[in-house]
C-alpha positions as CSV (number, residue, x, y, z in Angstrom):
1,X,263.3,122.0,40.2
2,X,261.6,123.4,37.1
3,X,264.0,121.2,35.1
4,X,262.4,117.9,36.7
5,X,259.3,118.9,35.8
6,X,258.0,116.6,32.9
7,X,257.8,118.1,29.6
8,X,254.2,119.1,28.3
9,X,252.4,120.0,24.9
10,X,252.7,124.0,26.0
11,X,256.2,123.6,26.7
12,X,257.1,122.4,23.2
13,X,254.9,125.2,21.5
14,X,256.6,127.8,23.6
15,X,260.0,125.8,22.3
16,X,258.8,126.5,18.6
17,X,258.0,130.2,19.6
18,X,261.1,130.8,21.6
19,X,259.7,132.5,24.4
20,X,260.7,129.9,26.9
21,X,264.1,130.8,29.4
22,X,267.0,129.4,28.6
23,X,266.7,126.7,31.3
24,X,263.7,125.3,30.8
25,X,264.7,124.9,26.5
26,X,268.0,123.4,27.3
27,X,265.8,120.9,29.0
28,X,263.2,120.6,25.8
29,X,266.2,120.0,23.6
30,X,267.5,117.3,25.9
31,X,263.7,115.7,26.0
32,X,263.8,115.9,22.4
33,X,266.7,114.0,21.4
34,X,265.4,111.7,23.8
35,X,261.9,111.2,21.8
36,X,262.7,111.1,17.9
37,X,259.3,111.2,17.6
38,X,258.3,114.5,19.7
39,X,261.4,116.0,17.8
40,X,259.5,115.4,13.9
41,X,256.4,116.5,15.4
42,X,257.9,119.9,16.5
43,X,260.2,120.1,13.2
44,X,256.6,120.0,11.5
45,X,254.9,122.7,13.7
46,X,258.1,125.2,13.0
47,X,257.7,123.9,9.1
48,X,254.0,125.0,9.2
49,X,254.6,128.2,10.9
50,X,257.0,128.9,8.6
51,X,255.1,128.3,5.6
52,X,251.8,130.7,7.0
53,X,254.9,133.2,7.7
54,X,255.9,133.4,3.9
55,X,252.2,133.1,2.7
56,X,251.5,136.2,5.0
57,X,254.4,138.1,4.3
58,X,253.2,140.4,1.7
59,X,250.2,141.4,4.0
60,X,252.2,141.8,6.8
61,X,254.1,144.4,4.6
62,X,251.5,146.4,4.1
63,X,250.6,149.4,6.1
64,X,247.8,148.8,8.7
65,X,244.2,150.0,7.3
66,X,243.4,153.5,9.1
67,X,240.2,152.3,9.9
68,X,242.2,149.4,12.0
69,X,244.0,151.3,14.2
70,X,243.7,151.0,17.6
71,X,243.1,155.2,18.0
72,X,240.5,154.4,15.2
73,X,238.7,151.2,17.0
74,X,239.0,153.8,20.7
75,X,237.0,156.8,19.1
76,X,234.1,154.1,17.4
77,X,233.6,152.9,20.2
78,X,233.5,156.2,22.3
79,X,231.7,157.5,19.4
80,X,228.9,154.0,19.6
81,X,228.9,154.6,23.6
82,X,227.9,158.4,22.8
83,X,224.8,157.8,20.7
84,X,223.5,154.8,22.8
85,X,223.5,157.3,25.7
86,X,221.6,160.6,23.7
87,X,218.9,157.5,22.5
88,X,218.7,156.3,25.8
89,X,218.3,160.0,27.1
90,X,216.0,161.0,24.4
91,X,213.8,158.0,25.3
92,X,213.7,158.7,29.1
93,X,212.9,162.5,28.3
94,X,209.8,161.5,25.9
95,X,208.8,158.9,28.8
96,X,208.9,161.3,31.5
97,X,207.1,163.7,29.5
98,X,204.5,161.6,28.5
99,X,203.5,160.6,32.1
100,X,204.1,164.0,32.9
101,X,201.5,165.1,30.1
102,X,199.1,162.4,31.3
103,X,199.9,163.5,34.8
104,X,199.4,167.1,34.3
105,X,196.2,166.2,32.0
106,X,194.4,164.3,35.1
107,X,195.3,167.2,37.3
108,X,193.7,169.7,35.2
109,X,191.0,168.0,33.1
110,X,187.9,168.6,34.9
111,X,185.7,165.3,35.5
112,X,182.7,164.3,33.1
113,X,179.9,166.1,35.2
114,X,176.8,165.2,32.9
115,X,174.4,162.4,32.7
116,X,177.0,159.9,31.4
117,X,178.8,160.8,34.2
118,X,176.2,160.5,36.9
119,X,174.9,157.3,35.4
120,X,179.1,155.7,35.9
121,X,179.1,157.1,39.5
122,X,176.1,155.2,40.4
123,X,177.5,151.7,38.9
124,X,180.9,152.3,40.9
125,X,178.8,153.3,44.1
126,X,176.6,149.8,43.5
127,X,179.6,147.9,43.6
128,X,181.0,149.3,46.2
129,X,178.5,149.4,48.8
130,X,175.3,147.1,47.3
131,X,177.2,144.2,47.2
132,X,178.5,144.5,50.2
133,X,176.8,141.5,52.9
134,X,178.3,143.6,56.1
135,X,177.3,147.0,55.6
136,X,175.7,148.3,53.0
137,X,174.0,151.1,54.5
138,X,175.4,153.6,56.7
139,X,171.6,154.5,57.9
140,X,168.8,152.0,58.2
141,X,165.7,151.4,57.3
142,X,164.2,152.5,60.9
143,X,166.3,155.6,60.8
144,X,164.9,156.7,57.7
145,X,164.2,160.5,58.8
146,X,167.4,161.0,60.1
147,X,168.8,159.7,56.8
148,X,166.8,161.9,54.4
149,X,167.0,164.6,56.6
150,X,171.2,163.9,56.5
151,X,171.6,163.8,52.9
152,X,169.1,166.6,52.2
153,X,171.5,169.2,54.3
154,X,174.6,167.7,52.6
155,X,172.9,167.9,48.9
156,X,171.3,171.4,49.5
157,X,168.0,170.0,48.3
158,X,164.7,168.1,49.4
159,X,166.1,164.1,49.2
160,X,163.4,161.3,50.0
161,X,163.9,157.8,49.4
162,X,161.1,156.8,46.9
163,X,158.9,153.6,47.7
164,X,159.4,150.6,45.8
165,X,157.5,148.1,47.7
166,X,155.0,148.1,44.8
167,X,158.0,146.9,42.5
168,X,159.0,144.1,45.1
169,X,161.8,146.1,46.6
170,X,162.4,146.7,49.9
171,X,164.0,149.7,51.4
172,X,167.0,148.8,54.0
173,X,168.9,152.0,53.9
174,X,171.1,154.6,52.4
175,X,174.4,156.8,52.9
176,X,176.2,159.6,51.6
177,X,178.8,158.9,49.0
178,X,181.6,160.9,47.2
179,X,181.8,161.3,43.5
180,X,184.1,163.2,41.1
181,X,181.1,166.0,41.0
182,X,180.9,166.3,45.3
183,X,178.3,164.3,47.7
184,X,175.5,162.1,46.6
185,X,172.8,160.3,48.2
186,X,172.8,156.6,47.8
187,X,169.6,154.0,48.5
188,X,169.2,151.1,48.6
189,X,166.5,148.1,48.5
190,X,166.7,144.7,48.4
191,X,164.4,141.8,46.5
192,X,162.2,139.0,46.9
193,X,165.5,136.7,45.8
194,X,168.1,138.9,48.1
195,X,168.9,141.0,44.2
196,X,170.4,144.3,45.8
197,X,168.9,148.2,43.4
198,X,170.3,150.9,44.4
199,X,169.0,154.5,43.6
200,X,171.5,157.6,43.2
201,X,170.9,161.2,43.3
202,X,172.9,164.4,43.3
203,X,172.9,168.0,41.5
204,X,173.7,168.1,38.1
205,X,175.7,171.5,36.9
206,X,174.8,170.7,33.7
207,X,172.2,168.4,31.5
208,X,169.9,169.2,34.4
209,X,166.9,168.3,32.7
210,X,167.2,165.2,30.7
211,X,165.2,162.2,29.6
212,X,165.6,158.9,30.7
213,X,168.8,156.9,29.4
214,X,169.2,153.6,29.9
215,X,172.6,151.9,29.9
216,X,174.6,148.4,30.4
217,X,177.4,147.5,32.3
218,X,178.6,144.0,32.3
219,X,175.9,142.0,34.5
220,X,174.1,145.1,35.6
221,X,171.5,147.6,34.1
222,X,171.3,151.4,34.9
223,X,168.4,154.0,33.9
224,X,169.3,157.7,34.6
225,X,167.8,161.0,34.0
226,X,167.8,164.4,35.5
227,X,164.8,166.9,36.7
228,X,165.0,170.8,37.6
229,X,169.3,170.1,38.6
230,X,168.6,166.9,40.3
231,X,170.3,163.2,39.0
232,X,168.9,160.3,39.3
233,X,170.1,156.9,38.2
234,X,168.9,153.4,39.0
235,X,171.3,150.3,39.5
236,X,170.4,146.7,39.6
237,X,171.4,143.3,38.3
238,X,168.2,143.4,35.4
239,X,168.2,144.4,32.0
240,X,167.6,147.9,31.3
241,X,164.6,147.4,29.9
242,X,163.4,145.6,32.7
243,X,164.2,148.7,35.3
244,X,162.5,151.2,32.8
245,X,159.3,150.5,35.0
246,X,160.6,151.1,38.2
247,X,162.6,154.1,36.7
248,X,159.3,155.7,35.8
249,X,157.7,154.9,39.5
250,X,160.7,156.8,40.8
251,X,159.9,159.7,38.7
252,X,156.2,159.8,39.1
253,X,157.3,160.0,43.1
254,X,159.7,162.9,43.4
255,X,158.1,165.2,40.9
């Protein structure tokens, strides 16, 4: 029965506060005059209460703060929620319309088509297919007619691979690649110490006849130029400087 059950800490607070059932108190009051000492620690806890009671008092009289109000608290909090939420909106719509921007630039920016451009094409083309150990070459050294003769239809203009044996390269193929600006033709030659150059030519639409440029990139060197509308860039693991010779065989060969 709940009156057997022993009498707790909770139980004597609830006492003090009065909201315990009239059963369960008459069984406080009877643990209580049981235990003189329980009965002067509650008599304190009411004395206490008591005394914040009366230093409250004139608070408690007052008239709650409007700003305290529960129908005050309800519309900050609404009103909080609310502006989280248009920040949080606003954000997303100046995210989505930044990708969108950059999005919609990449679709309609046209790509860098001058000798800059050509000279980039034929780094990303050496990576790709020079250091390759498999297959670098779609066509190979022994089908070097059918090669020329490939690329030459697909670039709309005479295409020979130039000779760099004199150099101390040695001509192992080519293949038609893609760039950003349509087809080029792609050579390329390997060295006394297996060192792969490759040699890159397509039309130019524009800076058709420029001088030699030479450019680094990382661990490799590039020299590029352009002749009557055809590129030409050169792509090895050498300095610049050090290409500039075989750059100038190359041109001396398909003027």
């Amino acid at each position: 029965m709940m009156g057997d059950r022993p009498i707790s800490e909770d139980d004597l607070h609830a006492y003090i506060d009065g909201v315990l059932d009239e059963g369960r108190r008459e069984a406080v009051r009877r643990y209580l005059n049981a235990h003189p000492e329980a009965q002067r620690r509650v008599a304190a806890y009411s004395e206490q209460g008591q005394a914040l009671r009366d230093a409250l008092a004139p608070l408690a009289d007052q008239p709650l703060p409007p700003e305290l109000s529960l129908k005050s608290i309800v519309e900050r909090r609404r009103n909080a929620l609310a502006r989280r939420r248009q920040v949080a909106a606003a954000a997303a719509i100046l995210c989505i319309g930044g990708l969108s921007g950059w999005f919609a630039r990449e679709a309609v920016s046209p790509p860098a088509r001058g000798i800059h451009a050509l000279g980039r094409e034929a780094v990303d083309n050496y990576m790709v297919y020079a250091s390759d150990t498999d297959r670098p070459v779609e066509l190979a050294s022994d089908q070097r007619t059918t090669l020329t003769r490939w690329v030459s239809e697909r670039l709309d203009t005479p295409i020979q691979a130039p000779d760099l044996q004199a150099a101390g390269y040695r001509f192992i193929g080519g293949r038609l690649v893609t760039t950003p600006n349509g087809p080029a033709a792609l050579f390329i030659y390997e060295g006394a110490a297996a060192e792969r150059l490759a040699i890159m030519m397509r039309p130019m639409e524009i800076d058709k006849n420029r001088s030699m440029w030479e450019q680094s990139y990382g661990a490799l060197g590039g020299v590029t130029w352009s002749r009557d509308g055809l590129g030409f860039s050169i792509v090895a693991p050498r300095a610049s400087a050090d290409l500039r010779p075989v750059a100038e065989d190359v041109r001396r060969q398909v003027s």
